[in-house]
Each structure stands twice: as C-alpha cells, then as structure tokens.
C-alpha positions as a Markdown table, in Angstrom:
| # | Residue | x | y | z |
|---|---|---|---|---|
| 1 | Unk | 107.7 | 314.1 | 135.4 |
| 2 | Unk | 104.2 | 315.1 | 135.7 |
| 3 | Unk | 102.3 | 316.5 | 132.4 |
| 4 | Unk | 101.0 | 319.7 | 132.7 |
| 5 | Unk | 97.2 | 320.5 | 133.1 |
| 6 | Unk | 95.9 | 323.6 | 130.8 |
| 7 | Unk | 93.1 | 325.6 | 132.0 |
| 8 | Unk | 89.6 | 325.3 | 130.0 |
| 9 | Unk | 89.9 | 329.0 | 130.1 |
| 10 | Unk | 86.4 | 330.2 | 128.3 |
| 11 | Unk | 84.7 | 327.0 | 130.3 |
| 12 | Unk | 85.9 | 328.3 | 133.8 |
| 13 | Unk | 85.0 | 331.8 | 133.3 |
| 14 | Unk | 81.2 | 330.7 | 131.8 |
| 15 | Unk | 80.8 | 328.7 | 134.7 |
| 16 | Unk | 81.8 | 330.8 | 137.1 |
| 17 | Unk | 79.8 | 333.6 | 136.0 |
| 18 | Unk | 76.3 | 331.3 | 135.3 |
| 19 | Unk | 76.6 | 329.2 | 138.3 |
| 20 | Unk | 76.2 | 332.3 | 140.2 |
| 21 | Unk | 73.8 | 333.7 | 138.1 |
| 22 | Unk | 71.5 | 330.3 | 137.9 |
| 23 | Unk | 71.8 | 330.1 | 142.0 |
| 24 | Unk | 71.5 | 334.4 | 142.6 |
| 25 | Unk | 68.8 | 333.7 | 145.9 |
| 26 | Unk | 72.3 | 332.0 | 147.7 |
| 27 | Unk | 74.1 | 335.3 | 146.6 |
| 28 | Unk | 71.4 | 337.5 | 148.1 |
| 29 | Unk | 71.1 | 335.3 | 150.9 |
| 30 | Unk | 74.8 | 335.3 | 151.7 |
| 31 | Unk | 74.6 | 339.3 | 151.3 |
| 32 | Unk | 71.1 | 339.6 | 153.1 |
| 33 | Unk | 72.7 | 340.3 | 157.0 |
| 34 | Unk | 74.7 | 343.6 | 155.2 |
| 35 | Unk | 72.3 | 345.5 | 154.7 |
| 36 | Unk | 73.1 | 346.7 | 158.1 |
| 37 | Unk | 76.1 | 348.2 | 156.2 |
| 38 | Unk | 73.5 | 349.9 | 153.8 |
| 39 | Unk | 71.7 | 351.0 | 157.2 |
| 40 | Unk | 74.8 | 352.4 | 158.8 |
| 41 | Unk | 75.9 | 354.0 | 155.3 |
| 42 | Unk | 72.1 | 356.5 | 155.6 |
| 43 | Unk | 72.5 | 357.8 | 159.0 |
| 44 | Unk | 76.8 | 358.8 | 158.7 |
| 45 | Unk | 77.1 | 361.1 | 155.9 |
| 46 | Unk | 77.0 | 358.6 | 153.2 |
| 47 | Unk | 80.4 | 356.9 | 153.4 |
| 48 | Unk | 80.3 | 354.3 | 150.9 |
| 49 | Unk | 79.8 | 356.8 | 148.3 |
| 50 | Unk | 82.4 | 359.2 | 149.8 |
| 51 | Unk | 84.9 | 355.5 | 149.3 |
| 52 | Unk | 83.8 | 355.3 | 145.6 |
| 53 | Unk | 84.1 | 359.3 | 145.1 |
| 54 | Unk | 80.7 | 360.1 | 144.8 |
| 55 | Unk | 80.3 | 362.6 | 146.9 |
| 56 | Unk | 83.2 | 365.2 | 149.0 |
| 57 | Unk | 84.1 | 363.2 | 152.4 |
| 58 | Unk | 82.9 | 364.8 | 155.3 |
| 59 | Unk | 84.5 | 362.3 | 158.3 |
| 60 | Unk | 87.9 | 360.4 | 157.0 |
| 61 | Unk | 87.3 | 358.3 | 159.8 |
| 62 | Unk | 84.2 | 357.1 | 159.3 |
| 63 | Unk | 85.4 | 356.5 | 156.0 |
| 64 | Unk | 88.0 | 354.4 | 157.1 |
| 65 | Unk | 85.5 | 352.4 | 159.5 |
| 66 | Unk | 83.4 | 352.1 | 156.6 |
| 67 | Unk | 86.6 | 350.3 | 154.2 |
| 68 | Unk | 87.4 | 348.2 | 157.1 |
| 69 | Unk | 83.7 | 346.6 | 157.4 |
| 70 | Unk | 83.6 | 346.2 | 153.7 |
| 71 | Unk | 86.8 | 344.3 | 153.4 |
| 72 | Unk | 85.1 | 342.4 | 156.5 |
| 73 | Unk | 82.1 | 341.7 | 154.7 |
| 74 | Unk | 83.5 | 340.9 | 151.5 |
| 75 | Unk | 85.7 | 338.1 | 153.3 |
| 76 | Unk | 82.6 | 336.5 | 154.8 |
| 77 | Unk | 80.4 | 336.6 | 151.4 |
| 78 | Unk | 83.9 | 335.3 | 149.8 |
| 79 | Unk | 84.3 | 332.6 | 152.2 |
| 80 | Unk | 80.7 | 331.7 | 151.8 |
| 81 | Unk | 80.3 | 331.8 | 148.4 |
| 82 | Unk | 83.3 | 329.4 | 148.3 |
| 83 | Unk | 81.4 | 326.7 | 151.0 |
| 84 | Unk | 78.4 | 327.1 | 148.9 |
| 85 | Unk | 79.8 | 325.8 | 145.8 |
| 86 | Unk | 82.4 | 323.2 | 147.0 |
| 87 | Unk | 81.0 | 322.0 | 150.0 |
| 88 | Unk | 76.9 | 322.6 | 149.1 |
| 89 | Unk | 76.4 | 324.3 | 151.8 |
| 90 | Unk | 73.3 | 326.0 | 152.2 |
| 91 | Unk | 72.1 | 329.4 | 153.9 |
| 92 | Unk | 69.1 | 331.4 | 155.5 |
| 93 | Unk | 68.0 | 334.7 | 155.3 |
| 94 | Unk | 70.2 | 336.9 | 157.7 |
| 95 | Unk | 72.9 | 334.0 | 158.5 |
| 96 | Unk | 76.5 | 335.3 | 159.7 |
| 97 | Unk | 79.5 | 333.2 | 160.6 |
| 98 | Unk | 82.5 | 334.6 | 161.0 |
| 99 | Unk | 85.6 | 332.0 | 162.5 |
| 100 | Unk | 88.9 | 330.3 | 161.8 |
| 101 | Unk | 88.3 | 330.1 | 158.4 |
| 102 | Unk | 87.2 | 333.5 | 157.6 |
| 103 | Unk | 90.5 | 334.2 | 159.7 |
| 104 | Unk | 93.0 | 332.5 | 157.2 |
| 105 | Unk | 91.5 | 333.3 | 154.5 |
| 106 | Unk | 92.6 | 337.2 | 155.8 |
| 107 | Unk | 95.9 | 336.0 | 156.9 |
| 108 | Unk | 96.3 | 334.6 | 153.3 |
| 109 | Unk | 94.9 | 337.7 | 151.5 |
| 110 | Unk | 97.2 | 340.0 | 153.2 |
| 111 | Unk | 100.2 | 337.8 | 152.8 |
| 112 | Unk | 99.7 | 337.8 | 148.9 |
| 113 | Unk | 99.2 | 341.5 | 148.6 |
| 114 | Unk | 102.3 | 342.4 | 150.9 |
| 115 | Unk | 104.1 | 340.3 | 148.2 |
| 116 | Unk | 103.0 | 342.4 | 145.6 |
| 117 | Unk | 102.9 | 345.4 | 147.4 |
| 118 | Unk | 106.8 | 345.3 | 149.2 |
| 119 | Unk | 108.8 | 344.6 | 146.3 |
| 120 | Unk | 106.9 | 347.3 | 144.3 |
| 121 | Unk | 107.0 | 349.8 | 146.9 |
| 122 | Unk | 110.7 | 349.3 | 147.2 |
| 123 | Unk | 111.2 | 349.8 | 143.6 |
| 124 | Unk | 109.1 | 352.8 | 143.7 |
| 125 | Unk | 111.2 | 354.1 | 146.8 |
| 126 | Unk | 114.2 | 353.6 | 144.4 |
| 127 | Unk | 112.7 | 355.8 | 141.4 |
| 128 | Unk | 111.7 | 358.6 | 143.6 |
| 129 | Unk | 115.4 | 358.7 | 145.5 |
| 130 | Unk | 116.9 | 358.6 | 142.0 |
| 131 | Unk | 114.4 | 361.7 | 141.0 |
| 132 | Unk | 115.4 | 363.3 | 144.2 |
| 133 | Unk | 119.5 | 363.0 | 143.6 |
| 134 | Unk | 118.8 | 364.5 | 139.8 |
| 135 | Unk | 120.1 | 361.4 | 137.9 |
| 136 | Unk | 119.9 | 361.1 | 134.6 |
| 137 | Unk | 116.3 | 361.1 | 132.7 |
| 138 | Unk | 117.3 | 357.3 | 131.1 |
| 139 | Unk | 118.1 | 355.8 | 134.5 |
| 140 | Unk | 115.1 | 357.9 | 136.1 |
| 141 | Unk | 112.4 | 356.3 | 133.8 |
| 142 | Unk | 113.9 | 352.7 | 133.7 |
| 143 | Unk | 113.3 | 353.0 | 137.2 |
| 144 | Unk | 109.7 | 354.2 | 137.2 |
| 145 | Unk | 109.4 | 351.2 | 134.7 |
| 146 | Unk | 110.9 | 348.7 | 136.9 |
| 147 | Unk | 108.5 | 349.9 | 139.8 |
| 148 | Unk | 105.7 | 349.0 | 137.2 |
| 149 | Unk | 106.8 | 346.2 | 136.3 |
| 150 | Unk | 107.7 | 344.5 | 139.2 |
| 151 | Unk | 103.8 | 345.5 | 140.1 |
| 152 | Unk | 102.6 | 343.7 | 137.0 |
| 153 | Unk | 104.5 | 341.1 | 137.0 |
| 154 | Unk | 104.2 | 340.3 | 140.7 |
| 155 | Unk | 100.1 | 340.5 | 140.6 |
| 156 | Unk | 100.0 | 337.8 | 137.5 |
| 157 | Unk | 102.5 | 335.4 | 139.4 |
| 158 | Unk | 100.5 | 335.7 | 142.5 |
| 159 | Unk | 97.9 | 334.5 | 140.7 |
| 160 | Unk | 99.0 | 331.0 | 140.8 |
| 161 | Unk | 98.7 | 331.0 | 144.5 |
| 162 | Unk | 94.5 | 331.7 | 144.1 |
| 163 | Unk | 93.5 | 328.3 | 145.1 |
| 164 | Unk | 95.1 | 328.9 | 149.0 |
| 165 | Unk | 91.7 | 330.8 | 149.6 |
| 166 | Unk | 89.7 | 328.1 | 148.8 |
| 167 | Unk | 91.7 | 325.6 | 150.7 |
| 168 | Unk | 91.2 | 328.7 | 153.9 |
| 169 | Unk | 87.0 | 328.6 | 153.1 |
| 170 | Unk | 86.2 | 325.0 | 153.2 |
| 171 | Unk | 89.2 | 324.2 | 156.4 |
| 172 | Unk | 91.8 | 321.9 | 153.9 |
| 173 | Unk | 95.0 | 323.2 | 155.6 |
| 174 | Unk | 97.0 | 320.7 | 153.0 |
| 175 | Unk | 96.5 | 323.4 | 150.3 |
| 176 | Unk | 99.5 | 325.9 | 150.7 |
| 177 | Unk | 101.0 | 328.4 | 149.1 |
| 178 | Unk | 103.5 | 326.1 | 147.9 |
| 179 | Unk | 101.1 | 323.6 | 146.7 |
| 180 | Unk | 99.0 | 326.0 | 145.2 |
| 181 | Unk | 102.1 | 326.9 | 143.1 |
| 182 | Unk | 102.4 | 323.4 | 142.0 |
| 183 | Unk | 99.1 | 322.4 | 140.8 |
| 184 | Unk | 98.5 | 325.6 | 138.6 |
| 185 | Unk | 101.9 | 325.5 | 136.4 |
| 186 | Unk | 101.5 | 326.4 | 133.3 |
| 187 | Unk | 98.8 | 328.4 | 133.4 |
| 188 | Unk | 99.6 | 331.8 | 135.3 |
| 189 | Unk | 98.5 | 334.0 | 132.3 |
| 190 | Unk | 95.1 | 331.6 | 131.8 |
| 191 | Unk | 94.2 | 332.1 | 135.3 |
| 192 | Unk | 94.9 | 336.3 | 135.0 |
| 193 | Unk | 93.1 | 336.3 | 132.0 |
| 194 | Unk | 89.9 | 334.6 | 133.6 |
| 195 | Unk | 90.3 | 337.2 | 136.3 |
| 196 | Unk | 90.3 | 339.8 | 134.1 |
| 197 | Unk | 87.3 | 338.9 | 131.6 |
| 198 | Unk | 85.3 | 338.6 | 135.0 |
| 199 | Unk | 85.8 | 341.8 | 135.8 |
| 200 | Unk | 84.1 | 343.0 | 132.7 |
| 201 | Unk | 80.6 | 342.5 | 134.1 |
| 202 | Unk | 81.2 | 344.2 | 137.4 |
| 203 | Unk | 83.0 | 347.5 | 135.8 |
| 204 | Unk | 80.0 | 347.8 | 133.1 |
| 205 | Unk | 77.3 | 347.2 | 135.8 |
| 206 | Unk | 79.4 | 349.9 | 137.6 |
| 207 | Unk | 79.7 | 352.3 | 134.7 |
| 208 | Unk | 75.6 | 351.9 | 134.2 |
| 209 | Unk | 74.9 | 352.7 | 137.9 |
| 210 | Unk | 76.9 | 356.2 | 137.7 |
| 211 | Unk | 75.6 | 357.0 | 134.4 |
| 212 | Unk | 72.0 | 357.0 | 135.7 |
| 213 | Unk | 73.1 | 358.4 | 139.2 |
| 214 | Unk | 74.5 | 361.3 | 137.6 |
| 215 | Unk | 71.0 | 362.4 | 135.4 |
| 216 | Unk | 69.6 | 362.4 | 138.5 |
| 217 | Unk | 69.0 | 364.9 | 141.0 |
| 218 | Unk | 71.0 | 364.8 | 144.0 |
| 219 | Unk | 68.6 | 363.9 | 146.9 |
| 220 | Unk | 68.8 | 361.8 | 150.0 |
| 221 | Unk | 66.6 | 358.9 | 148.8 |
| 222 | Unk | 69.0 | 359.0 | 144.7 |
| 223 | Unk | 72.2 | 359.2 | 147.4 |
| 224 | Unk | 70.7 | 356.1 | 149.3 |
| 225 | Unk | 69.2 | 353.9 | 146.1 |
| 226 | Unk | 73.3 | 354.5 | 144.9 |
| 227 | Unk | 74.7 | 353.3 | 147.8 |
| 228 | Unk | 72.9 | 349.8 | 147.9 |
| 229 | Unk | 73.6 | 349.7 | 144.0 |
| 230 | Unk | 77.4 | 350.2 | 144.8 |
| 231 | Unk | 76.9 | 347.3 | 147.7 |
| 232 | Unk | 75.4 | 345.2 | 145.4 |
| 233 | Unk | 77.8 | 345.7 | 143.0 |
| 234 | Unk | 80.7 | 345.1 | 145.3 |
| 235 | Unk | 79.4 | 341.7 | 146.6 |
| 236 | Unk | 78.5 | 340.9 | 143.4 |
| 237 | Unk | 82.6 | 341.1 | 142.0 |
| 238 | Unk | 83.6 | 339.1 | 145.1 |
| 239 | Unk | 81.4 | 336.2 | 144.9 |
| 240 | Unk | 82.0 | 336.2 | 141.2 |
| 241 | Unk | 85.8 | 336.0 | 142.2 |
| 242 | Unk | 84.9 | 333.7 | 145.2 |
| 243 | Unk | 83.1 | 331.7 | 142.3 |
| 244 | Unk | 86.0 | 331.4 | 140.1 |
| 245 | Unk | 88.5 | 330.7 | 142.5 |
| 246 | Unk | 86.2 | 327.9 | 143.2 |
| 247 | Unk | 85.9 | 326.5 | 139.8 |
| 248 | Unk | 90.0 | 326.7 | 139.6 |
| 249 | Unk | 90.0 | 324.7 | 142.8 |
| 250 | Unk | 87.9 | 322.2 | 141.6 |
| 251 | Unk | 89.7 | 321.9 | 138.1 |
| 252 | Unk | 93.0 | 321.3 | 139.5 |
| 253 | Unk | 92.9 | 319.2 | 142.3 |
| 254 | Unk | 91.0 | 316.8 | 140.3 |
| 255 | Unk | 93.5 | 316.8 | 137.6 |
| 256 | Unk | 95.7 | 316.4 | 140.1 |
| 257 | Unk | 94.0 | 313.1 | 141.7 |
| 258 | Unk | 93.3 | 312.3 | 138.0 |
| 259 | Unk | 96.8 | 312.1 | 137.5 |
| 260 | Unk | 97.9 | 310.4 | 141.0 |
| 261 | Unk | 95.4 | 307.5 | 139.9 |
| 262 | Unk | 97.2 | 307.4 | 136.6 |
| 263 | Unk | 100.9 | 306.6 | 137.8 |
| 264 | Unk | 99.7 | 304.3 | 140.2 |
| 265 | Unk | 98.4 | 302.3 | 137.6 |
C-alpha cells in the first residue's frame, strides 16, 4: 500500500502566485492578442461591464457573445499559461493557438462542472417541489440544506480531479480523471484551500478597481479604462489558477515517480 503524499500547501500557493508574478511579460504576452476583446467591448455598448454589473445591459445577446469569447479566451490563456510553465514554452507578442488541446481541456471543464452542477440541481428541484406541495418547514429546509451541501461538497471533491487540465494543456492523455483521483488522496481540502487563498489577490484587486471606478465620473473613456481593468483582472485569476494547477501537477506526479522508483528498489 502506497504512503500518501501531503501537499506543501503555503509552498504551492507562494509559488504559484510569484512564479507568475517574477515571469508577468509571458502573462501579458499570452493575454496580448485579447485586446481585440477590449476593442470589441468600446464599440457594443460596453458588455464586459454589463457581465460584471457595471452598467444596465442594453443587448442580452451581445452579452452572451461576450461570456462565450471570454470563457474562450480564458481557456487559451489557461492552456498557455499551463505550457509555459511545464513544458517552457515560450511566446510572442500577439501569438494565438487554439487546437486539440484547448479542445479537451473544454471537454474536461464542462464534464467537472456538470458533476457539480446535476446532482445539485436535482437536489434543488427536490426542495422547490417539496415547497410547492406545502410540506413541513423541517423537511423543507433539510432539503434546501442538502441542495447546499451537495454543492459544497461536490466542488471540494472535484477538486481532486484538477490535475486532468494540465494533463489536456501539455497533450499527456495518461492523466485521467481516474488517475487524477489517485495521485491527489489525501489532500482534497489542501488543494481547496490553495484555491481559495488564491482567490484573495484577484477579489481585492477587484474590489480596488470598483472602488476607484465608482468616485469617478461616468464617461466613455472611465467606462473603457474599467473594462481593460476588469480583463486584466480576469486573465489574471485564470493564469493564477492555470499556475497552481501546474504546480499541483508537478508536485504529484513526481511524488508519484518518486515513489515508483522506491518500490522497485
């Protein structure tokens, strides 16, 4: 029986926050080619802001385009981010590539949130038939707090599956859900944790931004300095993820082999 493998918890996190800090040109290199999304965002109505409730949406559908290429670009500068660090790759000004791997990494993305999301939509379905047929308040609000449970708890045991999307990035088609699963026991709640604390930057650098925005007055060129904040902010959270994810793929996979080697000998 294998031995389990903790997590350097405060390690991962400082590394994954400083390594993209020390190498921030990749970042903005990475991020460079979207400022055609910053471009689009001027001349239709402002809907990144409209996303992010800045301002009253004036075209739902552009707002929807609008999420779609975001989720888009977030994958590639994800993706990126993730063949940066592991592989070394490097990157001009302006460079785009979107294939296969950008492709499962999707796939795998949308997989893991319909796990979270099915089973906690079904409880909720539950809670809101039981409110609907007038049962009692006790079974009404054990339901409502299965439906947030099962949401809870899903999300921090999907977190143990984090190290498929870096097996997507970089092609290694050997790293499955299932093995995933496996090479992270022990340390669900370490991993959610480091997700969490990583957050922290993002949400303060988020908080600033609207504090400023809102002492200022509301003009075309204060609307349009806002949006490429938000951008930045948003690419910013995902390669910080992208760069954590990466640092948990590196830390168990070579425990792993650091074991293998072990038994063999």
């Amino acid at each position: 029986m294998s031995s389990i493998s903790y997590l350097p918890l405060i390690e991962t996190v400082s590394r994954s926050f400083t390594y993209l800090l020390k190498d921030f040109r990749t970042f903005l290199k990475i991020c460079s080619v979207f400022l055609i999304l910053w471009l689009a965002d001027l001349v239709t109505g402002h809907p990144i802001l409209c996303n992010f409730n800045v301002i009253p949406c004036t075209s739902s559908s552009t707002s929807w385009i609008m999420n779609i290429l975001m989720y888009l670009a977030a994958t590639v500068v994800s993706v990126e981010t993730i063949r940066h660090i592991i592989l070394k790759q490097e990157y001009q000004w302006g460079h785009l590539s979107f294939g296969m791997n950008n492709i499962r990494y999707i796939a795998y993305n949308m997989l893991i949130a319909l796990m979270v999301i099915l089973p906690s939509a079904l409880m909720l379905m539950i809670a809101l038939y039981a409110d609907s047929s007038h049962v009692s308040r006790l079974t009404s609000g054990t339901l409502r707090a299965s439906f947030i449970v099962t949401l809870i708890g899903l999300s921090i045991f999907c977190c143990r599956l984090y190290l498929v999307y870096v097996g997507a990035a970089i092609g290694n088609r050997s790293m499955s859900l299932g093995r995933s699963y496996l090479l992270t026991a022990g340390n669900m709640l370490l991993i959610c944790i480091g997700q969490m604390l990583l957050a922290i930057p993002t949400i303060i650098l988020v908080y600033l931004c609207y504090s400023i925005y809102s002492f200022l007055p509301t003009t075309e060129v204060t609307q349009g300095m806002f949006a490429a904040l938000i951008l930045l902010c948003y690419f910013f959270d995902t390669a910080l993820k992208a760069s954590y994810y990466s640092h948990l793929y590196q830390f168990f996979t070579h425990t792993n082999k650091r074991t293998t080697k072990k038994s063999l000998i």
